[in-house]
C-alpha positions in Angstrom: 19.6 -27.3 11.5 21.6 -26.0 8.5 24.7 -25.6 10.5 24.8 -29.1 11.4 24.1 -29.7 8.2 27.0 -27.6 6.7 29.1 -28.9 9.2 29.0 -32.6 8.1 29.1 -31.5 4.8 33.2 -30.1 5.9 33.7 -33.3 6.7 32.2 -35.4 4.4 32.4 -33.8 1.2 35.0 -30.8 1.0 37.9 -32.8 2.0 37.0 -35.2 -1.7 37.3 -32.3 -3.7 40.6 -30.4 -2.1 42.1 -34.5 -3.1 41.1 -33.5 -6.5 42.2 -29.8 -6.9 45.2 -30.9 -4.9 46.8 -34.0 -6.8 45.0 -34.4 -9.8 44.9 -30.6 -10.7 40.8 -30.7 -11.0 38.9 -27.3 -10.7 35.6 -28.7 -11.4 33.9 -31.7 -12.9 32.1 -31.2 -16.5 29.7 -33.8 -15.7 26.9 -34.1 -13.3 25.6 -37.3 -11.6 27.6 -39.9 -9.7 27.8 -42.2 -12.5 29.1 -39.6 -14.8 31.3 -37.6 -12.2 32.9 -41.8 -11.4 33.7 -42.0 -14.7 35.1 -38.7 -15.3 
């Protein structure tokens, strides 16, 4: 169950951030919450 879990997560979420580190030169967000993170 948490390798499917994980797995999705690859695809779903990691690819968001490496965008960010990537082109926009982001190593983390100072914020938490989607609100917050959006607006950040």
């Amino acid at each position: 169950k948490t390798g499917e879990i994980y797995g999705k997560r690859k695809i779903d979420v990691e690819p968001v951030f490496g965008f960010l580190k990537a082109n926009l030169g982001f190593t983390r967000m100072s914020l938490r919450g989607k609100d917050k993170v959006k607006n950040e």
